[in-house]
C-alpha positions in Angstrom: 0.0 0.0 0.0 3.1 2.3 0.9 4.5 1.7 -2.1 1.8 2.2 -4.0 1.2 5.8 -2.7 4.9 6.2 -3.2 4.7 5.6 -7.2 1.2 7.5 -7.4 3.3 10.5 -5.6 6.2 10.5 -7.6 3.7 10.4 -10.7 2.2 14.0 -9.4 5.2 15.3 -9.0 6.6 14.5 -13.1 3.1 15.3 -14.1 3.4 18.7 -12.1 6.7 19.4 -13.7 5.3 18.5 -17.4 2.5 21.2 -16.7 5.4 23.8 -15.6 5.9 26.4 -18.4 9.3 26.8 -17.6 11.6 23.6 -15.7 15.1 26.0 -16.7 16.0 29.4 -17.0 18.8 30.3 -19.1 20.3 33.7 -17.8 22.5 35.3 -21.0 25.7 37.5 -20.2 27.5 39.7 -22.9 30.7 40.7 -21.5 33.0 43.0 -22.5 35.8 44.7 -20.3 33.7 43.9 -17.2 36.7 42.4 -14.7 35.2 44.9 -11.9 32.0 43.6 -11.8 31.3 40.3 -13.4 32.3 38.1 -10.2 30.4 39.9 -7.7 27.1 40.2 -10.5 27.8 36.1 -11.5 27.6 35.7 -7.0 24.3 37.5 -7.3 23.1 35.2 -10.3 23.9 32.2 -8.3 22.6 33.5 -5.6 18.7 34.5 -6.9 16.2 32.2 -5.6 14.0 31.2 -8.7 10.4 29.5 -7.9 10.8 25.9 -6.6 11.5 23.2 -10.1 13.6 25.8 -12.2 17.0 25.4 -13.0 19.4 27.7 -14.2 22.1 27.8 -16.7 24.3 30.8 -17.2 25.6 31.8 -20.3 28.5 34.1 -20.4 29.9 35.7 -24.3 33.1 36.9 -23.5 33.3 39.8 -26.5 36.9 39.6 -27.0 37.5 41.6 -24.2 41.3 43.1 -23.4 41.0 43.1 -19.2 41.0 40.2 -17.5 37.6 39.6 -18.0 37.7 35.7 -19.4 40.8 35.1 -17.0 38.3 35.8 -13.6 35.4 34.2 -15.4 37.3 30.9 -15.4 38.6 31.2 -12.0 34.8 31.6 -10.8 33.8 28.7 -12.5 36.3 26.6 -11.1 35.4 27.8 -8.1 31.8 27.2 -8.5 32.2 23.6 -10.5 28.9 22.5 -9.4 26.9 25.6 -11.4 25.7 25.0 -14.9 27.7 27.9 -16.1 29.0 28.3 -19.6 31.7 30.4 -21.1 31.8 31.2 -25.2 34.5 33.5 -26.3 34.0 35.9 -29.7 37.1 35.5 -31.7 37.2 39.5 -32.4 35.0 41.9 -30.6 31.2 42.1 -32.6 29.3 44.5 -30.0 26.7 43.3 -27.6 24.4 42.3 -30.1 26.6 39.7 -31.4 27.1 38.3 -28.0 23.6 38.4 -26.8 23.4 36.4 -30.3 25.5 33.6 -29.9 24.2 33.1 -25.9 20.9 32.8 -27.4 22.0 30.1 -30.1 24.2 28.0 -27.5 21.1 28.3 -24.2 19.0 25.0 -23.5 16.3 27.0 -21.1 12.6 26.6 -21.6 13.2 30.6 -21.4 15.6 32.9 -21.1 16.9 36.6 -19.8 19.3 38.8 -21.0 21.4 40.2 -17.5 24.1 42.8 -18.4 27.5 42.4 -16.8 27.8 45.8 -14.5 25.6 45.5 -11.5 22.6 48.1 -12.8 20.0 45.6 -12.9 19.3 43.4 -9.4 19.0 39.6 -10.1 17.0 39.1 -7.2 14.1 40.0 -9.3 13.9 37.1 -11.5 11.6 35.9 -9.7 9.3 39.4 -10.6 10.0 38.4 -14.1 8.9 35.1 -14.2 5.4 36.4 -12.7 3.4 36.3 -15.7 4.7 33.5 -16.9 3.0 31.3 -14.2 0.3 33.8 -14.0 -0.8 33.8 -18.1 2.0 32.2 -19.9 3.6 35.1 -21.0 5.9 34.8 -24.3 8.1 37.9 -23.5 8.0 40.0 -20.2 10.1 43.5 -19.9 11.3 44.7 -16.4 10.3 48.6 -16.6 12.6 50.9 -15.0 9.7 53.4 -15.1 7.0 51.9 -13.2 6.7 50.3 -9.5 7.9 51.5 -6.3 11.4 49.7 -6.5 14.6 51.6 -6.3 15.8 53.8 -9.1 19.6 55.3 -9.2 18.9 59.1 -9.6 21.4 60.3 -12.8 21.1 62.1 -16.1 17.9 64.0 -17.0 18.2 64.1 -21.0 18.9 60.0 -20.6 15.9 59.7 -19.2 13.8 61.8 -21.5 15.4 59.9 -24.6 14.8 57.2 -23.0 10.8 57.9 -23.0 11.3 59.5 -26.7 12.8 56.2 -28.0 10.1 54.6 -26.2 7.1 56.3 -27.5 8.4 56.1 -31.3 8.7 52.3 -30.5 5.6 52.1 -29.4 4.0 54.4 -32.5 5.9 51.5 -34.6 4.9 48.4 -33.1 1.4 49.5 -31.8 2.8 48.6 -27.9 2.5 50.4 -24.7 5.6 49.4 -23.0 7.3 52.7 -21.0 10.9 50.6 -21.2 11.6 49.8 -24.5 15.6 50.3 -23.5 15.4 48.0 -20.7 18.2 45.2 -20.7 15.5 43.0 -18.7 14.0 41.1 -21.6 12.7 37.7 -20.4 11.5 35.5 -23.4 10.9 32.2 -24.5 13.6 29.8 -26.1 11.7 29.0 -28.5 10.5 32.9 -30.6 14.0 34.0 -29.6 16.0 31.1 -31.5 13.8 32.3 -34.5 15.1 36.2 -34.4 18.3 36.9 -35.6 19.8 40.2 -34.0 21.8 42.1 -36.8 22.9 45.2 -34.5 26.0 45.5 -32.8 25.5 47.9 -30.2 22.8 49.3 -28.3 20.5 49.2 -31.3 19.8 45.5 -30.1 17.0 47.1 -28.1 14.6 48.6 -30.7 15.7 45.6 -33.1 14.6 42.9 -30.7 11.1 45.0 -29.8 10.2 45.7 -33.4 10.6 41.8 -34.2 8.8 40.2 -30.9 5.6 42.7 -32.2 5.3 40.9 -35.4 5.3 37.3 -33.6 1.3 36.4 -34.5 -0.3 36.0 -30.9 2.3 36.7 -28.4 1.9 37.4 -25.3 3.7 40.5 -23.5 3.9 41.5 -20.4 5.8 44.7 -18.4 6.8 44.7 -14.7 8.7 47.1 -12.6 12.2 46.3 -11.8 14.9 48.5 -9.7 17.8 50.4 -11.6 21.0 51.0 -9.9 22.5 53.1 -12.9 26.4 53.6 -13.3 27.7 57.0 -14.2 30.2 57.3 -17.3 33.5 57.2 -14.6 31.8 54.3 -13.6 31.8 52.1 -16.8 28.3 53.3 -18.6 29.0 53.0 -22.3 26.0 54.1 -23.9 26.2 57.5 -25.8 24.3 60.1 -27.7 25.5 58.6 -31.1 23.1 55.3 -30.1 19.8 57.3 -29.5 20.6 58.3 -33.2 21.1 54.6 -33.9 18.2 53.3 -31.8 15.6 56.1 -33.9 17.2 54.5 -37.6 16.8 51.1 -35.8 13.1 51.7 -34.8 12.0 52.8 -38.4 14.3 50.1 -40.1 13.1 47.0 -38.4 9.8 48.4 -38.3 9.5 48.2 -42.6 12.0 45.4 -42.8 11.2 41.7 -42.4 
């Protein structure tokens, strides 16, 4: 009789998994001249608690970077043998959409979420992310640096209101109403993302990726607020004017382009 509960537990259990929309996580890292940071963001990584059944794997792109960036990466994963983390190196540095690229090729995850490298965006919100997945079976979900009551670094003024410029034209093109289309937080799922093909190399990634998730036929997106813990230019920030003039080409190309 024991044993018999035993089996018919144990079949509840795989038949809960099976109904699970997501049984891994795969959490992508473009890197590039990140040797400050990447450690003490890959600790946080590890560290996030995910809802109980969901794995993660953690893929790092090294971007042919010329600090010690891949040298400390290795030393963490020896360090940390028993995490599922993976480390691909670019041959010649391609920009972060190149990177966020080939993560996206090599990841196994039922979903997965682009993290940057700095420490701007707070892991410990996956598990915000992951929200409307369980709740409606969200395709795609954005973390919004623009809504909630979570903590937001106070910086640049005109960042912000390009930030909201670039977001409205998105939103003209694709017929959204996100308020972050800039966001690095993008969590979608395997699956749509293997089928998109990112072409730009920097920052123009953003706009690129939102203009081809709207034209996916029936998908499902949702927006959460996330924290931002911004990093001024002496701190690392690479983004500059030149890519809000990049991001506005990017929006109207990919918006007329298939």
């Amino acid at each position: 009789m024991c044993f018999s509960i035993a089996i018919f537990q144990t079949r509840l259990i795989s038949l809960h998994l099976c109904m699970q929309p997501i049984q891994k996580l795969s959490i992508l890292i473009p890197a590039y001249n990140e040797e400050r940071t990447i450690c003490e963001l890959l600790e946080k990584v590890i560290q996030s608690v995910l809802p109980e059944g969901i794995a993660k794997e953690i893929i790092i792109v090294n971007d042919c970077s010329t600090d010690t960036t891949e040298e400390v990466v290795l030393q963490f994963i020896a360090a940390h043998s028993s995490e599922d983390i993976h480390l691909f190196k670019q041959e010649k540095n391609k920009g972060k959409g190149a990177a966020i690229n080939r993560a996206i090729q090599e990841c196994s995850g039922d979903y997965l979420l682009i993290q940057d490298a700095d420490l701007e965006y707070d892991p410990d919100e996956y598990a915000l992310l992951l929200k409307p997945v369980f709740k409606d079976n969200a395709d795609v979900v954005y973390g919004s640096r623009f809504i909630g009551h979570n903590p937001h670094r106070i910086l640049f003024f005109w960042h912000s209101i390009g930030n909201k410029f670039l977001t409205t034209l998105s939103n003209i093109m694709t017929n959204l109403n996100l308020t972050d289309m800039e966001t690095c937080y993008k969590l979608m799922r395997t699956s749509i993302a293997k089928k998109i093909t990112i072409r730009e190399r920097r920052f123009g990634i953003e706009p690129e990726i939102t203009a081809k998730l709207a034209k996916v036929k029936g998908i499902r997106i949702y927006e959460v607020g996330i924290s931002y813990y911004g990093r001024t230019y002496e701190e690392g920030k690479k983004i500059g004017w030149r890519d809000g003039f990049r991001a506005i080409y990017c929006i109207l190309k990919y918006k007329f382009s298939n």
